[in-house]
PDB file with one MODEL, atoms N, CA, C and O in Angstrom:
MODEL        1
ATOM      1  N   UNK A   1      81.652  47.727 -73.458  1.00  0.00           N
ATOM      2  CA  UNK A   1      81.183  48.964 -72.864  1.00  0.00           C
ATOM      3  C   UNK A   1      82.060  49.380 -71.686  1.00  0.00           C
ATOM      4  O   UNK A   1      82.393  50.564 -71.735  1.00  0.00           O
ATOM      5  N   UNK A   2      82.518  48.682 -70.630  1.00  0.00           N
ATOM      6  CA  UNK A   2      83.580  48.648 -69.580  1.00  0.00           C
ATOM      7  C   UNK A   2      84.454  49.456 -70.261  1.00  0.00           C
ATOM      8  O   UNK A   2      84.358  50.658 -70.015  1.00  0.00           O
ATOM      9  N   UNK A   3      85.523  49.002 -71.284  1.00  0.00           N
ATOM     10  CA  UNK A   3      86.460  49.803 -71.717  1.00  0.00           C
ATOM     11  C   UNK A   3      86.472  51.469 -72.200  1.00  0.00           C
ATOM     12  O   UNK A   3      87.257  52.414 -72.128  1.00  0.00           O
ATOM     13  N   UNK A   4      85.281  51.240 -72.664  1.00  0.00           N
ATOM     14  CA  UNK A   4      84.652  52.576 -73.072  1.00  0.00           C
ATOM     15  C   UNK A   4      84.271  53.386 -72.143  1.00  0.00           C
ATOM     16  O   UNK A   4      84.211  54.606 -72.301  1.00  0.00           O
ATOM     17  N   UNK A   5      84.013  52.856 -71.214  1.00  0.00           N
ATOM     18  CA  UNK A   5      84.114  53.765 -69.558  1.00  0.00           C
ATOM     19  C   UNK A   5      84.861  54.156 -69.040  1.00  0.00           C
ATOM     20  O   UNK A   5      84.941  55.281 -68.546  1.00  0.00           O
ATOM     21  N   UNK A   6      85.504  53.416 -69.029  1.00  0.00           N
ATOM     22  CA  UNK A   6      87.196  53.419 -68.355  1.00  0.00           C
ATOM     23  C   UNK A   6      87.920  54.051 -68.934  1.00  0.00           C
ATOM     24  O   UNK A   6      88.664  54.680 -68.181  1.00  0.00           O
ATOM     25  N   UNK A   7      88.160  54.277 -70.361  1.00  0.00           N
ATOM     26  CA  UNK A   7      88.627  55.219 -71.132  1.00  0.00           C
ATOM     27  C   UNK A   7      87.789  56.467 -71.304  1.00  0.00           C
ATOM     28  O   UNK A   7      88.229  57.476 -71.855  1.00  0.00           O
ATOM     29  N   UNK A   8      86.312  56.340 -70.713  1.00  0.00           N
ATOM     30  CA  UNK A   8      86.001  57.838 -71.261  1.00  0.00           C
ATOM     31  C   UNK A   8      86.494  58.336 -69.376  1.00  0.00           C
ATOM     32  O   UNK A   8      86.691  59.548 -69.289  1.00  0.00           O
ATOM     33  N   UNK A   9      86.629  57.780 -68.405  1.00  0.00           N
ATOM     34  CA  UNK A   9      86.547  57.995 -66.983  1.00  0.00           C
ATOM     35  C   UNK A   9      88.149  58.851 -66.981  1.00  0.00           C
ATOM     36  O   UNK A   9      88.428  59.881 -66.368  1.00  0.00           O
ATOM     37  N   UNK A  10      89.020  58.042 -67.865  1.00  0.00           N
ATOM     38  CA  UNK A  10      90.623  58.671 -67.658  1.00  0.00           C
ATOM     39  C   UNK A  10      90.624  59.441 -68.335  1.00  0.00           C
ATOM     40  O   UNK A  10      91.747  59.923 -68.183  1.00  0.00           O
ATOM     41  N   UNK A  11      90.049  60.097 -69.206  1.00  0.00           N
ATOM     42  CA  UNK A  11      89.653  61.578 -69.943  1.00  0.00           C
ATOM     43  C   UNK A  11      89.575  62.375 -69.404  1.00  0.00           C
ATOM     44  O   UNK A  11      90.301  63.360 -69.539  1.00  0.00           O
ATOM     45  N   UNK A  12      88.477  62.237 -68.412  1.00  0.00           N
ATOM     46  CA  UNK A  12      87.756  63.219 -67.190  1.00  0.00           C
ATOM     47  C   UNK A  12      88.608  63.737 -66.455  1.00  0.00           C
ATOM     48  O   UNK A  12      88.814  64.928 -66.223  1.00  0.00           O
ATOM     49  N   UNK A  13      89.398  62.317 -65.870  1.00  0.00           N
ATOM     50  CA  UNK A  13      90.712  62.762 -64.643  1.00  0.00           C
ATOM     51  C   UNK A  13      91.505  63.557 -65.327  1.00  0.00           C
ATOM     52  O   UNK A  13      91.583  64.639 -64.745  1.00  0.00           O
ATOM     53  N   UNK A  14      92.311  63.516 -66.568  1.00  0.00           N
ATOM     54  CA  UNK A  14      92.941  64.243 -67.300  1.00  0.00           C
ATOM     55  C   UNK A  14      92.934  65.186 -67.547  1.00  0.00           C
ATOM     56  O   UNK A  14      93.959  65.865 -67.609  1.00  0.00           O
ATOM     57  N   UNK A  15      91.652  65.656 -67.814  1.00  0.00           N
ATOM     58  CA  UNK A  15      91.057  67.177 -67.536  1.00  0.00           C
ATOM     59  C   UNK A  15      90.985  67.734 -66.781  1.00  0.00           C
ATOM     60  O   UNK A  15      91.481  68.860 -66.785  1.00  0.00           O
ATOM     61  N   UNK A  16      90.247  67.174 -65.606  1.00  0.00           N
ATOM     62  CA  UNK A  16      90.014  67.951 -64.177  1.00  0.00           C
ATOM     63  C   UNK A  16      91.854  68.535 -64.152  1.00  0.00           C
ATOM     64  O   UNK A  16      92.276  69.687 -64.248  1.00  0.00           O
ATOM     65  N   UNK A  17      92.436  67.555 -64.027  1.00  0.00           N
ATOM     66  CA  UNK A  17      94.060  67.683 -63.331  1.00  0.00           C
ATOM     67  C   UNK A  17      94.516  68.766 -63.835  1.00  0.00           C
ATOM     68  O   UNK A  17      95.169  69.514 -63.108  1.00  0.00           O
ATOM     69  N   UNK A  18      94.264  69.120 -65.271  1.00  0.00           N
ATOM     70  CA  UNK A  18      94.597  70.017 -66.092  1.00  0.00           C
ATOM     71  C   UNK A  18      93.714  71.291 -66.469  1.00  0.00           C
ATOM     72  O   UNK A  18      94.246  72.227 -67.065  1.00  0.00           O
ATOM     73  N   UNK A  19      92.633  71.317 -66.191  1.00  0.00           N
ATOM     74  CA  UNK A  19      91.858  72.020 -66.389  1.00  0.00           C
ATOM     75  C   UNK A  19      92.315  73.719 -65.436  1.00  0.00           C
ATOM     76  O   UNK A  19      92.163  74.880 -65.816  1.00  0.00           O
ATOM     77  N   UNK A  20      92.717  73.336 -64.529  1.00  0.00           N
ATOM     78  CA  UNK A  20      93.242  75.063 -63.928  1.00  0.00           C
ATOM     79  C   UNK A  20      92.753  76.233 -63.952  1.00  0.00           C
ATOM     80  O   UNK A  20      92.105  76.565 -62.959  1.00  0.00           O
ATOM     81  N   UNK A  21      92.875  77.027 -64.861  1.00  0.00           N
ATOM     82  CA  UNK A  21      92.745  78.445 -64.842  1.00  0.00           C
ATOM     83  C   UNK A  21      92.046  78.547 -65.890  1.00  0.00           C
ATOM     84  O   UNK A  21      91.606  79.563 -66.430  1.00  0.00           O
ATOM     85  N   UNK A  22      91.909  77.052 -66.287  1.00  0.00           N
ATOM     86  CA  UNK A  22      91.043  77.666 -67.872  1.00  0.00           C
ATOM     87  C   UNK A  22      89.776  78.030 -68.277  1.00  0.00           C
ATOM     88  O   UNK A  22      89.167  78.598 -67.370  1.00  0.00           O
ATOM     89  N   UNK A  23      89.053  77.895 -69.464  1.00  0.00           N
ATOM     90  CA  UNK A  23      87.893  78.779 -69.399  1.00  0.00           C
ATOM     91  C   UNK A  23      87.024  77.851 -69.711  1.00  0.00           C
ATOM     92  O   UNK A  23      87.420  77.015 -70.524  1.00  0.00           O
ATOM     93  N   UNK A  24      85.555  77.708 -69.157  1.00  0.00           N
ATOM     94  CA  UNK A  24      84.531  76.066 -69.851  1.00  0.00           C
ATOM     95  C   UNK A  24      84.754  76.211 -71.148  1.00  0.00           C
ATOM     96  O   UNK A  24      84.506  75.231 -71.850  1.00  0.00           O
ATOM     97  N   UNK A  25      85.203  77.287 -71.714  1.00  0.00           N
ATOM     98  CA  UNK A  25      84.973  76.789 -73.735  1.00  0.00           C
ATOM     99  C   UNK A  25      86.196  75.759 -73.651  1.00  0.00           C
ATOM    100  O   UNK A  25      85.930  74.593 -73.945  1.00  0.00           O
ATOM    101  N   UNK A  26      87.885  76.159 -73.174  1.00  0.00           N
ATOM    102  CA  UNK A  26      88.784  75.519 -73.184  1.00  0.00           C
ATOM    103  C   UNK A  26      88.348  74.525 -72.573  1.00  0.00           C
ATOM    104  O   UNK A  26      88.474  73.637 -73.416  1.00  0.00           O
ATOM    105  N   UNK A  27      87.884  74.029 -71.604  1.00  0.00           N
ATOM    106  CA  UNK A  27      87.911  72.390 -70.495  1.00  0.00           C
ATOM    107  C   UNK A  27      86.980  71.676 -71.606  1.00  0.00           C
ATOM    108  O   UNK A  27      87.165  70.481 -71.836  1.00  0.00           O
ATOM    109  N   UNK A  28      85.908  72.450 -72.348  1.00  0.00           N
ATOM    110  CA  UNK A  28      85.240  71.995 -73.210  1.00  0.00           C
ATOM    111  C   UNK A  28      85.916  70.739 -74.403  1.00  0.00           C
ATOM    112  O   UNK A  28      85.691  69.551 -74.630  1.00  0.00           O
ATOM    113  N   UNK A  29      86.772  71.716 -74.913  1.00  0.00           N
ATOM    114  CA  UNK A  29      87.708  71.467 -75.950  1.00  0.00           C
ATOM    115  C   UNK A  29      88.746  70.424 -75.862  1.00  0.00           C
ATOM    116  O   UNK A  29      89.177  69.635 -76.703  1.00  0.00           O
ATOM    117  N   UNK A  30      89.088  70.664 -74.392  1.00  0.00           N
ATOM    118  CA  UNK A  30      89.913  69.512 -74.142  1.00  0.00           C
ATOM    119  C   UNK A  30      89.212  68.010 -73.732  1.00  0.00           C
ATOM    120  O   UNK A  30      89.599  66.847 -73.847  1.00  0.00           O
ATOM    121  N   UNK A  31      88.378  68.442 -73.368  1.00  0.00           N
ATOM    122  CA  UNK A  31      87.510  66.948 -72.949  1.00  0.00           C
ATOM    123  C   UNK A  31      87.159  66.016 -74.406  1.00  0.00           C
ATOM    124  O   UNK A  31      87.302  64.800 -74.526  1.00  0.00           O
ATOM    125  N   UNK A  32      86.640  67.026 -75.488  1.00  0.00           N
ATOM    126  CA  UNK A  32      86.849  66.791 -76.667  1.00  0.00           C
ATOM    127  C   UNK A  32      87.968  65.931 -77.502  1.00  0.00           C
ATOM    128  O   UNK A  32      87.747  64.954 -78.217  1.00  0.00           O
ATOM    129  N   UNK A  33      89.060  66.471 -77.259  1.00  0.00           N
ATOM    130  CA  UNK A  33      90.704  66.226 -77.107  1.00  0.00           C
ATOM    131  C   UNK A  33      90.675  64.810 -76.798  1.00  0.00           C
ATOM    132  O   UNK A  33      90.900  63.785 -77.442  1.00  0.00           O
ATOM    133  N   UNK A  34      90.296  65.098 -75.507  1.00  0.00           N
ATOM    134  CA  UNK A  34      91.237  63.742 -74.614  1.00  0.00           C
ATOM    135  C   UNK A  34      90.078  62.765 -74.944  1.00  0.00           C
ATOM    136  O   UNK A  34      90.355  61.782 -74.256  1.00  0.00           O
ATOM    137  N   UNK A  35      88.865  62.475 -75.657  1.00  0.00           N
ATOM    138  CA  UNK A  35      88.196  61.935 -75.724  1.00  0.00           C
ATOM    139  C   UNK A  35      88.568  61.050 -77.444  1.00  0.00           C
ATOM    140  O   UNK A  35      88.562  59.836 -77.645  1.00  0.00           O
ATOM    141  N   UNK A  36      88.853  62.145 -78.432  1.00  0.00           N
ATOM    142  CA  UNK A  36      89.665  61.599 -80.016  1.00  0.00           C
ATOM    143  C   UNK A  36      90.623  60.805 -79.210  1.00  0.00           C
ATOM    144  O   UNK A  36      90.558  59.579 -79.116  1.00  0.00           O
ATOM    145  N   UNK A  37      91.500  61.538 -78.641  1.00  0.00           N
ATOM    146  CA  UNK A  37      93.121  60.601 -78.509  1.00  0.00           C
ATOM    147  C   UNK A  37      92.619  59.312 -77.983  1.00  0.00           C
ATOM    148  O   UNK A  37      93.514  58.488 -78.172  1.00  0.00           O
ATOM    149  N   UNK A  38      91.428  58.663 -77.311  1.00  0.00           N
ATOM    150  CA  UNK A  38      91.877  57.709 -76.839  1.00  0.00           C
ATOM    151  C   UNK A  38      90.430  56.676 -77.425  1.00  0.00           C
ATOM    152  O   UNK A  38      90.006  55.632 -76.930  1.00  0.00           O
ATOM    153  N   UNK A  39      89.922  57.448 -78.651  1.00  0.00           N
ATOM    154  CA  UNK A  39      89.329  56.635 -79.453  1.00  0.00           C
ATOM    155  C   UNK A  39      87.755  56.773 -79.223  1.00  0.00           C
ATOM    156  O   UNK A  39      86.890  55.960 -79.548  1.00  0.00           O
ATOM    157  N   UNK A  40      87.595  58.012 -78.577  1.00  0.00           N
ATOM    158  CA  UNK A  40      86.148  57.648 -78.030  1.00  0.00           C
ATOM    159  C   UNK A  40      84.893  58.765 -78.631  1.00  0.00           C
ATOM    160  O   UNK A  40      85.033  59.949 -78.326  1.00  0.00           O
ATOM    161  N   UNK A  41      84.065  58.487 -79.213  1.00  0.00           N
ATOM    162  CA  UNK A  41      82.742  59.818 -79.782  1.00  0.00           C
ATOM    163  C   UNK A  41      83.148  60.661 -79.249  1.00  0.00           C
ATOM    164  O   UNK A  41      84.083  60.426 -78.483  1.00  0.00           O
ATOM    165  N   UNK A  42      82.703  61.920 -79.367  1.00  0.00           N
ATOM    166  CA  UNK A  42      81.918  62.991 -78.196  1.00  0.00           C
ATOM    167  C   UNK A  42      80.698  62.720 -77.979  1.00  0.00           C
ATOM    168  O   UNK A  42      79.926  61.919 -78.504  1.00  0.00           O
ATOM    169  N   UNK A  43      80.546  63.776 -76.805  1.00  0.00           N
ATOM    170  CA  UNK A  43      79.171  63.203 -76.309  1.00  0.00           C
ATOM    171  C   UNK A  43      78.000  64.635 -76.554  1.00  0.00           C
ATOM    172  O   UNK A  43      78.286  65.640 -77.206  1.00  0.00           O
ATOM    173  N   UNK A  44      77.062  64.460 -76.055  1.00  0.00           N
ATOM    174  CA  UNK A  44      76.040  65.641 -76.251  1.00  0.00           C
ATOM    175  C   UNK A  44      76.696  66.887 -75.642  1.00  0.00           C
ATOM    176  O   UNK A  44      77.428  66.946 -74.655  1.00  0.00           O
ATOM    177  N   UNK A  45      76.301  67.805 -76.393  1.00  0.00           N
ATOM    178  CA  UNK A  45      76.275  69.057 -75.472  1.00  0.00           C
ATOM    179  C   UNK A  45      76.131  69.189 -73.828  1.00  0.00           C
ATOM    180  O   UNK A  45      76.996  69.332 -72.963  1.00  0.00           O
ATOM    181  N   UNK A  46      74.949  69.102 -73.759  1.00  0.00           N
ATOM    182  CA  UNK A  46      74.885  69.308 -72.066  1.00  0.00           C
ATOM    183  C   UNK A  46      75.698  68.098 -71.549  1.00  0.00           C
ATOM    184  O   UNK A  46      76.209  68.498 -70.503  1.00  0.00           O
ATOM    185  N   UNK A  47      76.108  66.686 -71.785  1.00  0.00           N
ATOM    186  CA  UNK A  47      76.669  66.211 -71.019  1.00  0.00           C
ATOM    187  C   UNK A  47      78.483  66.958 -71.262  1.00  0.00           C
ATOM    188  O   UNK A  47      79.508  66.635 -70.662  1.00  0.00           O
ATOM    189  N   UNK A  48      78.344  67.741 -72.073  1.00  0.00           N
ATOM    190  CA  UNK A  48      80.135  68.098 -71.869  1.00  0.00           C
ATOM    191  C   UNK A  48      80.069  68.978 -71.020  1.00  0.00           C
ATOM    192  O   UNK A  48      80.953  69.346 -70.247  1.00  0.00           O
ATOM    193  N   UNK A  49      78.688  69.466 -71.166  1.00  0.00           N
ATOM    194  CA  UNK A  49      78.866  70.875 -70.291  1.00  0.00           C
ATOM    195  C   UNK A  49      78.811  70.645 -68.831  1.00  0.00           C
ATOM    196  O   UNK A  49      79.427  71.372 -68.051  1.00  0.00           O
ATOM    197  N   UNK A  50      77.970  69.489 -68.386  1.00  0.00           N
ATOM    198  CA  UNK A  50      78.169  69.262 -66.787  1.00  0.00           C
ATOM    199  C   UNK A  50      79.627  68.587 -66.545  1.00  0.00           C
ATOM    200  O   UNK A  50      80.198  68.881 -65.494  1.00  0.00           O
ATOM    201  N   UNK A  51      80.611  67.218 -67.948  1.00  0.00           N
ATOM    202  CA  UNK A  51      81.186  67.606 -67.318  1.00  0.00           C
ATOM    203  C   UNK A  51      82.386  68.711 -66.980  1.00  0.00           C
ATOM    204  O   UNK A  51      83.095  68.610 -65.979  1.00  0.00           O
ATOM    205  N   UNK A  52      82.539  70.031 -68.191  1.00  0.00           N
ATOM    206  CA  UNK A  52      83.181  70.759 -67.971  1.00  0.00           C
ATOM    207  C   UNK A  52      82.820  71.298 -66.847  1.00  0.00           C
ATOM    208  O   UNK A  52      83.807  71.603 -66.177  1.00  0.00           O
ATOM    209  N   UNK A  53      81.680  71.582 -66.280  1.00  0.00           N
ATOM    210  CA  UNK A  53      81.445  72.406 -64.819  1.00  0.00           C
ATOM    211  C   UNK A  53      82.111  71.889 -63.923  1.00  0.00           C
ATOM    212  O   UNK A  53      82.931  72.604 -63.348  1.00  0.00           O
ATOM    213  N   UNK A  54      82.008  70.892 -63.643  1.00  0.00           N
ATOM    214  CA  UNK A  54      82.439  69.811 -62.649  1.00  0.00           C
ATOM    215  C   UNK A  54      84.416  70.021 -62.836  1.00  0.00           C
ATOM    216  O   UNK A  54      85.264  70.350 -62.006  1.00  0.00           O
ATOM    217  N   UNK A  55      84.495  69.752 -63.901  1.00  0.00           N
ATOM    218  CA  UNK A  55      86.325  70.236 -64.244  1.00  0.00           C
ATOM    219  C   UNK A  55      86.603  71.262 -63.280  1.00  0.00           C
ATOM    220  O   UNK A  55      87.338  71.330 -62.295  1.00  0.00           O
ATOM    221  N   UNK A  56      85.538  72.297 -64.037  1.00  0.00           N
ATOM    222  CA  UNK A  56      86.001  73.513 -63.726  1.00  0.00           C
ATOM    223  C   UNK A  56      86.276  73.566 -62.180  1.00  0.00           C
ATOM    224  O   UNK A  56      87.358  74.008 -61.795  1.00  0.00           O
ATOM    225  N   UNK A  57      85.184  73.061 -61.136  1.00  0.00           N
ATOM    226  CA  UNK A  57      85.658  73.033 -60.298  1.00  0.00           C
ATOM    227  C   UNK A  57      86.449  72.643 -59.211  1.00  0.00           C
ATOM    228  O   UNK A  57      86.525  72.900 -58.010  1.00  0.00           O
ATOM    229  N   UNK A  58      87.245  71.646 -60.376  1.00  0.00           N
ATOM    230  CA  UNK A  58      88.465  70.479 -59.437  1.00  0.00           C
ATOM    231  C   UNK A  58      88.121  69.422 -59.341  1.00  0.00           C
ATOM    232  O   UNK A  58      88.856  68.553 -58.873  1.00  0.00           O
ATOM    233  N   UNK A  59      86.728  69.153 -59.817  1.00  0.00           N
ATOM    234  CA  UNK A  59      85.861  67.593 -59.686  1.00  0.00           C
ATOM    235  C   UNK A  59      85.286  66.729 -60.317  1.00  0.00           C
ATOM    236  O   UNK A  59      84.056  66.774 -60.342  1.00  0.00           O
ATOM    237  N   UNK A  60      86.060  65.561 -61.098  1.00  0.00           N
ATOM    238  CA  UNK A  60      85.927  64.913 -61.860  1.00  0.00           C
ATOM    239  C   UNK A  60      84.664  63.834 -61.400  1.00  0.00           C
ATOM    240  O   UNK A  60      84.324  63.158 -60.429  1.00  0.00           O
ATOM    241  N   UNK A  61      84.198  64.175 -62.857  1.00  0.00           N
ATOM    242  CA  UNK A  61      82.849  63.076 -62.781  1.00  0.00           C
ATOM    243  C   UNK A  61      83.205  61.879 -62.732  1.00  0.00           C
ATOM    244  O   UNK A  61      83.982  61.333 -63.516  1.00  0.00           O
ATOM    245  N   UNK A  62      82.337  61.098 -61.256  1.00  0.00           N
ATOM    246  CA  UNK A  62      82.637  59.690 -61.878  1.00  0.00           C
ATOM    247  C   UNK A  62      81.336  59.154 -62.876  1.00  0.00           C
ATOM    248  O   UNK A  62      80.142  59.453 -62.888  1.00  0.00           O
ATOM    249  N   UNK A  63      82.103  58.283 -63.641  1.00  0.00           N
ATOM    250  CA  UNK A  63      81.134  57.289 -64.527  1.00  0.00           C
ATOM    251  C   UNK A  63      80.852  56.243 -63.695  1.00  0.00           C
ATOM    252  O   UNK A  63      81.454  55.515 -62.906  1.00  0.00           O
ATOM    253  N   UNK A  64      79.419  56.445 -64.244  1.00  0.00           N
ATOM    254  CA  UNK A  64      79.019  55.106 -63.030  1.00  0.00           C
ATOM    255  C   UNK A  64      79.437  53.638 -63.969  1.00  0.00           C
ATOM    256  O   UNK A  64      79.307  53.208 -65.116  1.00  0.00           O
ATOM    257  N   UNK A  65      79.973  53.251 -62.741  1.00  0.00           N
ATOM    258  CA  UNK A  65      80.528  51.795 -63.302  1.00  0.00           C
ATOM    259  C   UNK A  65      80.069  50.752 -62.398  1.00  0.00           C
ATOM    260  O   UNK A  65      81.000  50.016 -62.072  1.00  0.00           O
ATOM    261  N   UNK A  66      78.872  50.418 -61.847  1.00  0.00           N
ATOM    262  CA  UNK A  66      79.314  49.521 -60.972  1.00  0.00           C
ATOM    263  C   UNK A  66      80.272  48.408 -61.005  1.00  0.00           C
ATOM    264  O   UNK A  66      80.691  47.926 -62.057  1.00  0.00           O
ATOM    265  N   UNK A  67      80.713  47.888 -59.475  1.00  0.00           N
ATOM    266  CA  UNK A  67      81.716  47.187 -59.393  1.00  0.00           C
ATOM    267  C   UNK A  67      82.647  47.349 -60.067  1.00  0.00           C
ATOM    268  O   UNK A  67      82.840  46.190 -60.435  1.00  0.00           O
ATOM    269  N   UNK A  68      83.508  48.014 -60.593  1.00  0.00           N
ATOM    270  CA  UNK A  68      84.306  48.479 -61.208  1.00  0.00           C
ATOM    271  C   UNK A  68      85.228  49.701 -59.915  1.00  0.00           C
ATOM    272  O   UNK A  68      84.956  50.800 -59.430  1.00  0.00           O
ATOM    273  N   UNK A  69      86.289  48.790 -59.803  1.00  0.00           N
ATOM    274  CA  UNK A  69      87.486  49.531 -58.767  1.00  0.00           C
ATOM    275  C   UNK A  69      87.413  51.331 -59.098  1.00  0.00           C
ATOM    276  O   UNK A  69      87.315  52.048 -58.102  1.00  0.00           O
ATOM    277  N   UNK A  70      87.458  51.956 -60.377  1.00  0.00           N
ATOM    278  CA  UNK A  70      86.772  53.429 -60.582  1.00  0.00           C
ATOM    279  C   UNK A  70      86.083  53.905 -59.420  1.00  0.00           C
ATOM    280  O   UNK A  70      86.561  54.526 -58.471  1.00  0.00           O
ATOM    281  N   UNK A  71      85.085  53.596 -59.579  1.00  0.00           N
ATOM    282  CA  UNK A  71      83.965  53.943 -58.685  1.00  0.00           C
ATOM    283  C   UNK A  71      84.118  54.167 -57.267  1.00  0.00           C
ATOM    284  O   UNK A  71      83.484  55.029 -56.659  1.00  0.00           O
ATOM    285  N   UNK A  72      85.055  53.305 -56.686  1.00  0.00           N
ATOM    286  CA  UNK A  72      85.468  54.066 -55.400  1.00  0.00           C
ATOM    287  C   UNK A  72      86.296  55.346 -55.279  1.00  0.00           C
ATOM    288  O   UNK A  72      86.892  55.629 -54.240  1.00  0.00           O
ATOM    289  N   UNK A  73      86.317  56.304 -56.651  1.00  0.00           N
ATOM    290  CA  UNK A  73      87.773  56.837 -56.049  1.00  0.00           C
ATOM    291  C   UNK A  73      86.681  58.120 -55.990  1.00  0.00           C
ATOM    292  O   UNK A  73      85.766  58.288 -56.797  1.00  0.00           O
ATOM    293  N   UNK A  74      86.926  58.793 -55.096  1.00  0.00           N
ATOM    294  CA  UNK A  74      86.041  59.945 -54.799  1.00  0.00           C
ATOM    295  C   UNK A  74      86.807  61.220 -54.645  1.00  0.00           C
ATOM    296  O   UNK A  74      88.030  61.285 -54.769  1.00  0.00           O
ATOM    297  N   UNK A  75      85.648  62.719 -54.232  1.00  0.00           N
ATOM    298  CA  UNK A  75      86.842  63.683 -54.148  1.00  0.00           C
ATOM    299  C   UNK A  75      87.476  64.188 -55.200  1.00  0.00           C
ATOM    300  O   UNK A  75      87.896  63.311 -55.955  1.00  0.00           O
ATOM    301  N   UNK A  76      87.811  65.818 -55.688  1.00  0.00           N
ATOM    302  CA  UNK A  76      88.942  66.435 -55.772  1.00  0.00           C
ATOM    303  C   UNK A  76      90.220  65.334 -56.464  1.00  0.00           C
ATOM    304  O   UNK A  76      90.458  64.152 -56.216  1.00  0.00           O
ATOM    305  N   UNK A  77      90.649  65.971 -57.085  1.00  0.00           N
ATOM    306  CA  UNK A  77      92.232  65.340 -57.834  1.00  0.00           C
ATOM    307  C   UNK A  77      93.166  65.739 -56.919  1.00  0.00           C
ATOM    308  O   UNK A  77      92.805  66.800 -56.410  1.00  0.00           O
ATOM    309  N   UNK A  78      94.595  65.206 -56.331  1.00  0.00           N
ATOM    310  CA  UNK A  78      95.286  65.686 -55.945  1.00  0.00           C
ATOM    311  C   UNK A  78      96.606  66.567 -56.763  1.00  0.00           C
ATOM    312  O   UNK A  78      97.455  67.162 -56.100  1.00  0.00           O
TER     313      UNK A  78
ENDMDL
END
């Protein structure tokens, strides 16, 4: 399950970073995207949609991981 976090967590960052100017159907799509490429389901509707909101606004969801080094990184993407 760890891995599956961690890989769905570097999805998220991937998006946010990239997400820009685009539109929630696109951040949608790509979360989608980056979620096949690295082997992982999709997830429900509303959870793409909070986290496309969150994209949208520069701010990647964290997955809760406890203890897991992830979890400290807070904030905005640079």
């Amino acid at each position: 399950m760890a891995r599956i976090n961690v890989q769905r967590q570097l999805a998220i960052f991937e998006v946010a970073r990239n997400a820009g100017d685009k539109s929630m159907a696109e951040i949608r799509q790509m979360l989608r995207a980056a979620f096949t490429r690295r082997g992982l389901t999709s997830r429900p509707i509303p959870w793409l949609e909070a986290m496309a909101s969150e994209a949208f606004y520069g701010k990647p969801y964290i997955v809760d991981m406890p203890g897991h080094p992830l979890t400290l990184i807070t904030g905005p993407l640079a």
